[in-house]
C-alpha positions as CSV (number, residue, x, y, z in Angstrom):
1,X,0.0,0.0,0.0
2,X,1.4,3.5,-0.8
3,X,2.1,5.7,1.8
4,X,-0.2,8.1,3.1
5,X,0.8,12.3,2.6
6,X,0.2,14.6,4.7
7,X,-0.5,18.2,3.1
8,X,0.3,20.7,5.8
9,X,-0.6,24.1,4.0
10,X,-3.6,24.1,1.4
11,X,-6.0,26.6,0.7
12,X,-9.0,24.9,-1.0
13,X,-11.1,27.9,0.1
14,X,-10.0,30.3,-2.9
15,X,-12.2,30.6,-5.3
16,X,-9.7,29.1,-8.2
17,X,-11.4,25.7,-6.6
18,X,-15.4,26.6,-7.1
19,X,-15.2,25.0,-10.3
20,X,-14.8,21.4,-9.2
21,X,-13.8,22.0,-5.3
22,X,-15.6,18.7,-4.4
23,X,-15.0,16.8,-7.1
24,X,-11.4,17.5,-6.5
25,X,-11.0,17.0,-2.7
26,X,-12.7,13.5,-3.5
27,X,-10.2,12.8,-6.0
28,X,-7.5,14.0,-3.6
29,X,-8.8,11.5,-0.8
30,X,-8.6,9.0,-3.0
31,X,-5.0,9.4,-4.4
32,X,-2.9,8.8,-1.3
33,X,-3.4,12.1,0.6
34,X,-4.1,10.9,3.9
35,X,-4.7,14.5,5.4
36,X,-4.6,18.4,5.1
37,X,-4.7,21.2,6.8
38,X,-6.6,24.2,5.1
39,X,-5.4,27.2,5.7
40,X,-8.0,30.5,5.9
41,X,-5.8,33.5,5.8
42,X,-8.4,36.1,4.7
43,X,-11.4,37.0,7.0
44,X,-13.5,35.5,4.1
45,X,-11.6,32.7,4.1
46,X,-12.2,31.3,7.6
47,X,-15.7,30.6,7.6
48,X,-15.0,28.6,4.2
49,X,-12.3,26.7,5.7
50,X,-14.2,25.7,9.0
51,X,-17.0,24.5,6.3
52,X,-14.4,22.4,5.0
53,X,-13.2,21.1,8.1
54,X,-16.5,20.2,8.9
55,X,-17.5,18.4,5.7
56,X,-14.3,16.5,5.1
57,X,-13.1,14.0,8.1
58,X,-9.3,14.4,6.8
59,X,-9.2,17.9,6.2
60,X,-8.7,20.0,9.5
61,X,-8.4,23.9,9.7
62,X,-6.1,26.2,10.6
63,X,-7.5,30.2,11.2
64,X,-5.2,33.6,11.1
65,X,-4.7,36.7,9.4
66,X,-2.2,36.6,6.3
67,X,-0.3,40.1,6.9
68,X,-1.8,41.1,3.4
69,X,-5.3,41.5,5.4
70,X,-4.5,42.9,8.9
71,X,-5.3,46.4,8.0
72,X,-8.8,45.8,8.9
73,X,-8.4,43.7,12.2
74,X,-9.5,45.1,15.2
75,X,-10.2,44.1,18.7
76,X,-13.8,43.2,17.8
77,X,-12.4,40.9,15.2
78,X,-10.0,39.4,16.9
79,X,-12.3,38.2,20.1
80,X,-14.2,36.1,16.8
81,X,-11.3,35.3,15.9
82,X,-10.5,33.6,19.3
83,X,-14.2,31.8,19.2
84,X,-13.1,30.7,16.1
85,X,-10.1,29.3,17.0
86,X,-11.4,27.1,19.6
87,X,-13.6,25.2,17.6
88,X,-12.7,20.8,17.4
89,X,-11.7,21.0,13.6
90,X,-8.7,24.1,14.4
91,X,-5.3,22.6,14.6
92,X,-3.1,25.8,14.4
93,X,-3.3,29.7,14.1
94,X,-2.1,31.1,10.8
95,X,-1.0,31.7,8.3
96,X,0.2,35.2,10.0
97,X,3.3,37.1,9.8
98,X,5.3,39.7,7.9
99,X,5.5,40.5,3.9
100,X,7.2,43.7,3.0
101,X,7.3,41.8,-0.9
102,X,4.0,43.5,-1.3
103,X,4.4,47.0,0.5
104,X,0.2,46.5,0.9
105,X,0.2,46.8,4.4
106,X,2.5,49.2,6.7
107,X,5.3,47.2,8.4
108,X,4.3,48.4,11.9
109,X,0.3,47.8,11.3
110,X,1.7,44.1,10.5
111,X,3.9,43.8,13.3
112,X,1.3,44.7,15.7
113,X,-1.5,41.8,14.6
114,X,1.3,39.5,14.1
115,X,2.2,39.7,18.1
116,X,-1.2,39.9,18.6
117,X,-2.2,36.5,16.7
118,X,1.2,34.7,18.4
119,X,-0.3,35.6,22.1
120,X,-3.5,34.3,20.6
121,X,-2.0,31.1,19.9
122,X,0.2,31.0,23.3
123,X,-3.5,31.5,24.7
124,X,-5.1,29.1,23.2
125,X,-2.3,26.7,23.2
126,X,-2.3,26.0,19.1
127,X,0.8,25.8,16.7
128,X,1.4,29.1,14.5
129,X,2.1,28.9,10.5
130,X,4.4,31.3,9.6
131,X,4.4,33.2,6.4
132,X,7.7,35.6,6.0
133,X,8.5,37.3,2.6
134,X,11.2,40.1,2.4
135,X,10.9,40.2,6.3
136,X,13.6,38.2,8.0
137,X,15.1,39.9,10.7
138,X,12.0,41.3,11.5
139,X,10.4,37.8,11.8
140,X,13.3,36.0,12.9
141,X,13.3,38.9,16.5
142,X,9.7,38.8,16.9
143,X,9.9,34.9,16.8
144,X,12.5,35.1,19.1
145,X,10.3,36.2,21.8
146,X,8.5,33.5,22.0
147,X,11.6,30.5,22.0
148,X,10.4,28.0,24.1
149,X,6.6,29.1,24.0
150,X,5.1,28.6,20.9
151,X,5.9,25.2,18.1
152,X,5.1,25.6,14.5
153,X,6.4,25.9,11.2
154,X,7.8,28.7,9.0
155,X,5.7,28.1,6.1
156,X,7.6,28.2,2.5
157,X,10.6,29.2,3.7
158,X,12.7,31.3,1.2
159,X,15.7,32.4,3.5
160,X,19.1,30.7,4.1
161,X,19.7,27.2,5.2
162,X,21.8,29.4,8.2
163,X,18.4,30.8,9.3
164,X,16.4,27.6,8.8
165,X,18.8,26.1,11.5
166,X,18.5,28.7,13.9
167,X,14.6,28.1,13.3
168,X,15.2,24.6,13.9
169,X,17.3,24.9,16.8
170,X,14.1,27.0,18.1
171,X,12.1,23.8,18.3
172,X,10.4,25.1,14.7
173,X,9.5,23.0,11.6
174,X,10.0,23.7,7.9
175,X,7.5,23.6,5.4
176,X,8.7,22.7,2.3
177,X,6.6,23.0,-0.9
178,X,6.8,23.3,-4.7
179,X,9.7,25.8,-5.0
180,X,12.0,22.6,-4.0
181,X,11.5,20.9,-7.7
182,X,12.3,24.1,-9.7
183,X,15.4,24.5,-11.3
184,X,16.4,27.6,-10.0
185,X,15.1,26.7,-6.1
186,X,18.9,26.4,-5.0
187,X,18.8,28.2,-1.9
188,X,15.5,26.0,-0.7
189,X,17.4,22.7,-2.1
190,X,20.5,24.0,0.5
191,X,18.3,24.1,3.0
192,X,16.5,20.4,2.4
193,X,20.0,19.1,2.2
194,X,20.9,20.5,5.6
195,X,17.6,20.8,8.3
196,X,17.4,16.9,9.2
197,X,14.0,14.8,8.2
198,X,11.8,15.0,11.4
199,X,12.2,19.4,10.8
200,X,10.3,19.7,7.6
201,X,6.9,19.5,6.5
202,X,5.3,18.4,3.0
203,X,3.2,21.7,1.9
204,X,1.5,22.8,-1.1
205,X,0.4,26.3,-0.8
206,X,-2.3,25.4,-3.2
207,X,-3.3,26.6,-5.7
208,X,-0.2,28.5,-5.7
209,X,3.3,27.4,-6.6
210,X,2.9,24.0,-8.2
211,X,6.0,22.1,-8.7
212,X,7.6,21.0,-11.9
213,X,6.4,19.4,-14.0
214,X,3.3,21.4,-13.3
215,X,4.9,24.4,-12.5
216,X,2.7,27.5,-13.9
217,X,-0.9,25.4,-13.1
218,X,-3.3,25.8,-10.5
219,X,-1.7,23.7,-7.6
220,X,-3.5,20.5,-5.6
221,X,-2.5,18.5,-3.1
222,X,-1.8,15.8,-6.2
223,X,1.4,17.0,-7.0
224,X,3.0,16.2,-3.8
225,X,4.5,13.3,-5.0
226,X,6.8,15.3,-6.9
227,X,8.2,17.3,-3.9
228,X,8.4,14.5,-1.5
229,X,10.3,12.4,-4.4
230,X,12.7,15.8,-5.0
231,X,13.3,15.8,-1.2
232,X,14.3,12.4,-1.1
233,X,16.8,12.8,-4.3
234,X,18.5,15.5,-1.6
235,X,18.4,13.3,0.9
236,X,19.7,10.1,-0.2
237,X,16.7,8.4,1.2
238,X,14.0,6.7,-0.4
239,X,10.5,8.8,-1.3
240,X,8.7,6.3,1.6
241,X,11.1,7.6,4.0
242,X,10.3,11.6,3.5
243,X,6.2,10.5,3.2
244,X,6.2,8.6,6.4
245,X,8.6,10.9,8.4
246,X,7.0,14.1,7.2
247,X,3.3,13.0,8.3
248,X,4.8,11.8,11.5
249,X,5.8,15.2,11.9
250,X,3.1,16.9,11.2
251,X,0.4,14.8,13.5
252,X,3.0,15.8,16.0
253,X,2.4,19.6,15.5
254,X,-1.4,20.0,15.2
255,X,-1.7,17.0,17.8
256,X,-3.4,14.8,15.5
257,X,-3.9,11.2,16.4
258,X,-6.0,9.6,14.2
């Protein structure tokens, strides 16, 4: 029997998936994806993905702010947030952090609901996805904090295998998606080949970033195959090895037993 893939990061709630959302996710279930974790990052989004969560036994939810849509948070929003975040489904708080890539957002504006949504999760006692574009000391000293207070994962990381390890040396994993398969995803490919095995986490970011030989499509969690099997070229190990290891890690993050 093939081995069952975890999907840490999906985001079947954008609209690229009303066409065929259920179709898909039945297909999905039926193709050796074992379980995901959608990821609501807009307010819109987290009803969507609680929906999910609810309709779909392997499909759990994770609820935050991407920094992209913090300008609107407010104190009002983030006590719903909160009830939200206590519901069964709700493995994690995020995706929330810093992107100055996009300049939508003032830096300090994004700071502020990023500390806020990180004592939400120390609160509540949930792991945090991290999303960090452009922003690395900024996250990295924010992050640092909370050492010893928080788990989670720094979601498609993009910085240097030297930051990845102090990230792992934090007790953090690293999620590690399509950008791995391209041909110019050096700098990610560094950091497979140093973090060990039981730091990273299989991750689509669907519908974005779809790996090669897909690369330019709208992403599912059917092309994880590819970036387990690149991660295991790295590695020197075989492609059961990264599947069984990197669903092993993840249950151990979002405490999920089944």
């Amino acid at each position: 029997m093939e081995p069952m893939i975890f999907d840490s990061h999906a985001h079947y709630d954008s609209s690229q998936f009303d066409v065929d959302r259920d179709e898909l996710i039945t297909e999905i279930s039926e193709n050796g994806i074992g379980t995901i974790v959608n990821v609501g990052a807009a307010w819109a989004a987290l009803p969507i993905t609680l929906e999910l969560a609810e309709k779909y036994p392997f499909i759990y939810a994770a609820l935050g702010l991407h920094p992209n849509d913090v300008e609107d948070l407010d104190e009002e929003k983030m006590e719903q947030l909160k009830q939200m975040c206590q519901q069964d489904r709700v493995v994690a708080v995020g995706e929330i952090g810093l992107d100055y890539y996009w300049d939508n957002v003032p830096c300090d504006v994004q700071k502020k609901w990023f500390i806020r949504q990180l004592d939400l999760a120390q609160e509540l006692d949930l792991p945090v996805i991290i999303h960090s574009r452009d922003a690395a000391e900024d996250t990295l000293n924010i992050m640092k904090r909370y050492e010893g207070k928080l788990r989670g994962v720094i979601h498609c990381f993009s910085y240097s295998k030297e930051m990845a390890r102090e990230y792992v040396k934090m007790g953090f994993y690293i999620g590690i998606g399509g950008v791995v398969t391209f041909k110019n995803g050096k700098k990610i490919k560094a950091v497979v080949s140093e973090i060990p095995l039981d730091r990273i986490l299989l991750e689509t970011d669907c519908p974005y970033l779809a790996p090669e030989p897909y690369r330019g499509k709208r992403n599912s969690s059917l092309y994880l195959p590819e970036i387990a099997q690149t991660i295991a070229d790295i590695k020197g190990i075989t492609y059961e090895e990264v599947v069984d290891k990197t669903r092993e890690n993840a249950k151990t993050l979002f405490q999920i037993s089944e």
